[in-house]
C-alpha positions, -999 to 999 in steps of 0.1 A, spaced: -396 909 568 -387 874 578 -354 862 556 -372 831 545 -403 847 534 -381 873 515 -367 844 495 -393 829 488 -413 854 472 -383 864 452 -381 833 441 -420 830 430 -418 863 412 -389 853 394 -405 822 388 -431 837 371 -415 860 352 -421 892 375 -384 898 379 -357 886 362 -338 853 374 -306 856 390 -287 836 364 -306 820 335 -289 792 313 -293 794 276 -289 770 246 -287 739 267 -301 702 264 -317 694 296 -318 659 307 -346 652 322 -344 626 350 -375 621 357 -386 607 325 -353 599 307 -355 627 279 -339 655 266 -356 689 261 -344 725 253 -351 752 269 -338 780 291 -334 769 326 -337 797 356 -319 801 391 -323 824 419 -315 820 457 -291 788 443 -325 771 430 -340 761 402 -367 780 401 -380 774 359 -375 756 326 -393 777 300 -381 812 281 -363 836 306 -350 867 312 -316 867 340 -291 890 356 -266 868 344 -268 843 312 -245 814 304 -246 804 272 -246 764 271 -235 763 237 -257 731 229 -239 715 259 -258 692 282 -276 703 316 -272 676 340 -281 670 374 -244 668 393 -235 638 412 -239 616 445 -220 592 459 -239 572 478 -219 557 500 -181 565 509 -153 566 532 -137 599 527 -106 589 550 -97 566 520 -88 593 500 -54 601 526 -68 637 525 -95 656 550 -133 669 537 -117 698 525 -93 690 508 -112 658 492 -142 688 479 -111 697 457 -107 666 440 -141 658 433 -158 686 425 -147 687 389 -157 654 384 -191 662 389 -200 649 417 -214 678 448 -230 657 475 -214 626 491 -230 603 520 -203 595 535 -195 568 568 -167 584 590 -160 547 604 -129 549 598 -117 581 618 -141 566 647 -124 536 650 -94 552 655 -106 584 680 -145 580 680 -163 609 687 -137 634 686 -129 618 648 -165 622 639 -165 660 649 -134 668 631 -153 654 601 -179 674 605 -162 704 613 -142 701 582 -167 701 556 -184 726 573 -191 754 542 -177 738 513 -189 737 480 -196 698 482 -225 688 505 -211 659 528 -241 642 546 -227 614 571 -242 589 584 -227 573 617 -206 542 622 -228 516 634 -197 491 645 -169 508 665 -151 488 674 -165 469 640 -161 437 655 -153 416 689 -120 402 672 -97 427 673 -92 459 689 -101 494 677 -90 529 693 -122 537 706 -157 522 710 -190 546 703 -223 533 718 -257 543 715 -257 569 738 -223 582 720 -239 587 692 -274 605 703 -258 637 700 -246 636 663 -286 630 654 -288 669 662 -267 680 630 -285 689 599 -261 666 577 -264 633 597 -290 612 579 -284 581 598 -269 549 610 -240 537 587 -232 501 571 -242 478 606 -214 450 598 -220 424 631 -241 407 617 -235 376 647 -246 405 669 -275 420 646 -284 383 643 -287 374 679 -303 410 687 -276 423 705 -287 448 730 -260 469 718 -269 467 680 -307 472 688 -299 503 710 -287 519 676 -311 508 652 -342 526 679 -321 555 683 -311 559 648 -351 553 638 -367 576 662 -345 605 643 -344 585 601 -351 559 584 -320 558 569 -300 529 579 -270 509 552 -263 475 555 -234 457 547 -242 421 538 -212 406 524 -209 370 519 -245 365 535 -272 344 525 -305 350 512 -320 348 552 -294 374 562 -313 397 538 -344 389 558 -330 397 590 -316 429 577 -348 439 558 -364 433 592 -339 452 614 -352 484 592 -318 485 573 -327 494 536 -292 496 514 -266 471 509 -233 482 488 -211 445 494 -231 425 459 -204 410 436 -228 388 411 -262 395 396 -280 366 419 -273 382 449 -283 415 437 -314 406 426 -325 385 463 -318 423 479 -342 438 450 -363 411 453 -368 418 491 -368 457 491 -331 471 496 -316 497 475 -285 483 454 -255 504 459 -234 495 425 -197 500 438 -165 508 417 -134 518 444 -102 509 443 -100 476 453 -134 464 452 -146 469 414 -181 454 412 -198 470 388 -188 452 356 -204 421 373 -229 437 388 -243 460 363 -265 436 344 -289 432 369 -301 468 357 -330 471 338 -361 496 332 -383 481 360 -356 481 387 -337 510 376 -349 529 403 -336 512 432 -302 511 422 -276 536 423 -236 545 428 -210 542 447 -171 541 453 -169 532 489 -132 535 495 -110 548 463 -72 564 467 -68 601 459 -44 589 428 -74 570 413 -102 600 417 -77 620 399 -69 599 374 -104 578 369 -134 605 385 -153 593 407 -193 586 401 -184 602 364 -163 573 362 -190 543 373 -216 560 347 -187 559 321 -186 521 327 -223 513 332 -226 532 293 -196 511 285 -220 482 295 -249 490 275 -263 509 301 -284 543 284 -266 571 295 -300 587 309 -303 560 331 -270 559 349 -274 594 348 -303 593 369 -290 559 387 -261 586 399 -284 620 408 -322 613 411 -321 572 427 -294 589 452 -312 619 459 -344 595 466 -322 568 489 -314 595 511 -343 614 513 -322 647 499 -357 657 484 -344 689 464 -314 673 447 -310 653 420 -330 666 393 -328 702 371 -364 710 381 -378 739 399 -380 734 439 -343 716 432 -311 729 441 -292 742 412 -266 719 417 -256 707 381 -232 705 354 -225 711 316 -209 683 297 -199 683 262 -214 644 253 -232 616 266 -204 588 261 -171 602 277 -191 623 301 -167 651 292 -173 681 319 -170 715 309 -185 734 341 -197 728 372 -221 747 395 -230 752 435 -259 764 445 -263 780 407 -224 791 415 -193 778 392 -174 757 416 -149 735 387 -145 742 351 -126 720 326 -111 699 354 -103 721 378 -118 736 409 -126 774 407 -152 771 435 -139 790 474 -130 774 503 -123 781 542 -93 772 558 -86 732 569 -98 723 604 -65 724 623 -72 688 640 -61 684 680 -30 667 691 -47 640 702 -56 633 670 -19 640 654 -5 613 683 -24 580 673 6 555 668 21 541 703 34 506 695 65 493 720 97 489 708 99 453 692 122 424 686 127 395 663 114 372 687 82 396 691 73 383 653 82 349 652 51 324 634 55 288 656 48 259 627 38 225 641 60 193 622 33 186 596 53 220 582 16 229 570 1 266 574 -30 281 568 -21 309 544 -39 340 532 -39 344 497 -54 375 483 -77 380 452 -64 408 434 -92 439 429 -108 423 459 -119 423 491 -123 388 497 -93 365 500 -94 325 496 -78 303 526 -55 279 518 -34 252 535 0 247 522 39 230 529 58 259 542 99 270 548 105 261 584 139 266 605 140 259 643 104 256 643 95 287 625 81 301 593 105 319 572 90 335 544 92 323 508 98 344 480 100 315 454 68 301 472 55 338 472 46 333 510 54 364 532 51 375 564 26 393 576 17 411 608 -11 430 624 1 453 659 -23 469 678 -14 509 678 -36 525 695 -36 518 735 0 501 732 -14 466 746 18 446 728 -10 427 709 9 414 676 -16 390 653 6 371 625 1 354 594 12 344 563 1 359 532 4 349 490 -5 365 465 17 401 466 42 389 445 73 409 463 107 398 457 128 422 483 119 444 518 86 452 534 54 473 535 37 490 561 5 511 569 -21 526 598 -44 522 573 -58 487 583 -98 486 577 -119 491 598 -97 491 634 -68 507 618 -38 495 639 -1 489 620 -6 459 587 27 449 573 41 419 552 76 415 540 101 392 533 122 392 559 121 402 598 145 429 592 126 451 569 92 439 588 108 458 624 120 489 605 91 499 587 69 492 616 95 517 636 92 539 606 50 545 612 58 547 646 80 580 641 62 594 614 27 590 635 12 572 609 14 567 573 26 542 543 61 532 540 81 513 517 115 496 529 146 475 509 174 467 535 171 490 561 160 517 540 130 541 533 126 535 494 90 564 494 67 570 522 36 588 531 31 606 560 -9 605 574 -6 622 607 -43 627 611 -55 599 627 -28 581 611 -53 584 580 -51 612 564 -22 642 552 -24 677 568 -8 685 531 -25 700 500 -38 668 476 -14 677 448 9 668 475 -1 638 489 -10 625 450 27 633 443 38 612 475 14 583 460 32 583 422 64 581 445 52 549 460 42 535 430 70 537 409 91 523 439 72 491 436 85 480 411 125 482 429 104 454 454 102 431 424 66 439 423 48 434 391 9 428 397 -23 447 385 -36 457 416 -29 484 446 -6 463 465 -12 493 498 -50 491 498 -50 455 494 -30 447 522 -52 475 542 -78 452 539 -66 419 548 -77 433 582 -110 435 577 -128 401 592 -162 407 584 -155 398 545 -144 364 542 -128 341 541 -90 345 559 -83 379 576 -59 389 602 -62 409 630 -42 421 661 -55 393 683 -42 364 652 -51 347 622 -93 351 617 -116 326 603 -148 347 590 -167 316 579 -162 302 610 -163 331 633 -132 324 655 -99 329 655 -75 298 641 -36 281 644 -16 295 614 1 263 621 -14 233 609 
């Protein structure tokens, strides 16, 4: 007899009492998603389904012990490269925060080595106990004003629509080129919609007619909101609300209110990028519902905001709900406040219990060399990194916001000798430089940069959103050249220098992204880097690494930097740092 068929009559028998269940969950409060309730009862699995909620017999019984029965997580939208650790490795680490299923955009291993990235992603989360659904970067390179490792067109991306686990077309960022129609844009958004419907936006900074266009292009999520107004014109015209807390961008305090019973169901969570120290430390989607019940959310409702509203978004039709025809993919928590996990189960399988992962997993995807060899920058000079000021002594300066993505431009009196800027640590204006890694061009973009607060050396990274070549600021020209050398030798990673010196680094040889290491490792690295902040003189409240890795990013205004110079998002062009 046909496997299939086999199942399912199993499961109908079972279902129906003929046969015992295959595990059957006792003395439980089951919240129920659908209509925000508790109710108790025995809940049944077999073939890793829910299969009843009544009185039932089972193979195996777990005894709930008055626990609750909750749907497990989703994140709905997340770069998993963010984390410094592969698919594998980053099941390990959220797993026991609840959370099973993850769409996630591989843009950032694209930019750096496009289609062979994306199929080491894949690969790697091939059979583990987390379900990774991807959708595919929409903007690689992500924009004209700077220059990626690898560009993926329409065509490049065909393919990838075969896989079970692609869903769709990932956050489409040009908006000049949606705007305008872009035959290149448009090529995706018919491909993408001839296989899914599902297609994320990424509408940061835009006005209320941006929504339109999106809304018209078929693009139906948007996860960039900061304040309840602009939230409620993407309700208002149709989008799911993606509700971010990451790392860097924390939105969901602000954000949160817009929430009530009649729009509930188009909102949901996210954590877009966070570092592998903070989803140890915090959760992840455990961690937003924590703060939306903090809020005066009710803790059914973010509940189902983080299971059902996901499930729905993405059209992952049996998850998200303990119900039969649902995966039994769920978790037992002790309260409803601190979201305190006990257990949590797979496919009706224990995969995590008080905190740590018990579930089983393949070997790592060995990646190829090509993808171990991404850093090839030329040797460089003092004169290679040299900012020209005009004799106003004026400069358009970065300063960062600190837990956010944006930054404000400024114009201020900087230090000038010979003609050039010399940074400022009284003035707190530093360095900052952007070199282009991946093809070895020689591009170098500079800039200068408040806001970080250092009093001694320099910091570097490959990790520079979303084209990835080498971001570093410092305060002097010294430190600058040797940590840059330093990524260049390690083939990628995040250093921290004082005179000439390696004060803690991180090696990310994959892609110059992510660790071949074990998390525990790589989270050990990470506390080594943060305590050696503070021998830099630094003393702020925010992740001085990932904000720099995102003063590279110029889709988000207002000031970025890029390998091709100093960026004006407003404006669209690239400007003077000179006044």
């Amino acid at each position: 007899m046909d496997t299939n068929k086999e199942a399912l009559k199993q499961r109908i028998a079972a279902a129906n009492k003929d046969i015992p269940a295959d595990l059957v969950i006792k003395n439980g409060k089951i919240i129920d998603v659908f209509n925000l309730e508790i109710i108790e009862a025995d809940v049944a699995i077999s073939d890793g389904m829910f299969i009843g909620i009544g009185n039932y017999d089972g193979k195996r019984v777990v005894d709930a012990e008055g626990r609750y029965i909750s749907p497990s997580f989703i994140d709905a939208h997340v770069h998993i490269e963010s984390s410094m650790i592969p698919p594998s490795e980053f099941a390990k680490v959220v797993v026991p925060h609840g959370v099973t299923a993850v769409i996630t955009d591989p843009h950032e291993i694209g930019n750096v080595s496009g289609e062979e990235g994306i199929e080491f992603m894949l690969k790697d989360s091939d059979d583990i106990p987390l379900d990774v659904f991807t959708m595919l970067p929409s903007s690689v390179p992500a924009t004209p004003f700077e220059n990626a490792g690898a560009t993926l067109s329409s065509n490049d991306l065909k393919p990838f629509y075969a896989h079970e686990r692609v869903l769709g077309l990932a956050e489409v960022m040009d908006y000049p080129s949606l705007r305008k129609g872009d035959d290149s844009i448009v090529a995706k958004l018919l491909a993408t919609t001839s296989h899914s419907i599902h297609i994320d936006g990424h509408l940061a900074g835009l006005d209320t007619n941006a929504i339109n266009v999106y809304k018209a292009s078929g693009i139906r999520t948007d996860h960039e909101c900061t304040t309840v107004p602009e939230a409620l014109e993407r309700l208002r015209r149709g989008m799911y609300l993606l509700i971010r807390q990451g790392s860097v961008a924390k939105d969901l305090p602000s954000l949160i209110g817009v929430v009530n019973g009649r729009n509930a169901r188009r909102c949901l969570f996210c954590t877009d990028d966070k570092h592998l120290d903070d989803l140890i430390e915090e959760g992840s989607i455990d961690h937003n519902i924590r703060l939306a019940i903090k809020e005066g959310i009710d803790p059914l409702l973010a509940i189902s905001m983080a299971s059902l509203n996901a499930a729905e978004c993405y059209g992952l039709h049996t998850k998200g709900a303990i119900a039969p025809g649902y995966d039994a993919d769920f978790l037992l928590m002790d309260d409803l406040e601190s979201l305190s996990i006990s257990q949590v189960f797979k496919d009706g399988k224990k995969v995590a219990e008080h905190g740590q992962f018990v579930g089983e997993l393949k070997g790592r995807t060995e990646p190829n060399p090509t993808l171990t060899s991404t850093v090839q920058v030329p040797s460089l000079q003092k004169e290679n990194i040299q900012i020209l000021i005009g004799g106003s002594k004026k400069a358009h300066i970065i300063e960062i916001i600190p837990n956010q993505l944006r930054t404000t431009k400024r114009m201020e009196r900087v230090k000038v000798e010979n003609g050039y800027f010399v940074p400022s640590i009284q003035e707190d204006q530093l360095k900052m430089a952007v070199v282009e890694r991946h093809k070895g061009t020689g591009n170098i973009g500079l800039g200068i940069v408040s806001g970080f607060g250092l009093k001694e050396g320099a910091i570097a990274t490959t990790v520079a959103h979303d084209s990835h070549n080498i971001v570093v600021t410092g305060t002097n020209d010294e430190d600058i050249l040797y940590a840059i050398d330093e990524l260049h030798q390690m083939n990628g990673g995040l250093v921290m220098v004082r005179d000439g010196n390696v004060l803690a680094s991180l090696s990310l040889t994959i892609a110059g992204l992510m660790s071949d290491k074990g998390f525990e490792e790589v989270a050990s690295d990470l506390h080594k880097l943060k305590k050696a902040f503070v021998e830099l003189g630094f003393s702020g409240d925010f992740n001085p690494f990932l904000t720099l890795s995102f003063l590279t990013l110029p889709v988000i205004p207002q000031l970025k930097l890029t390998d091709l110079g100093l960026f004006d998002v407003e404006n669209g062009r690239h400007i003077e740092v000179g006044v």
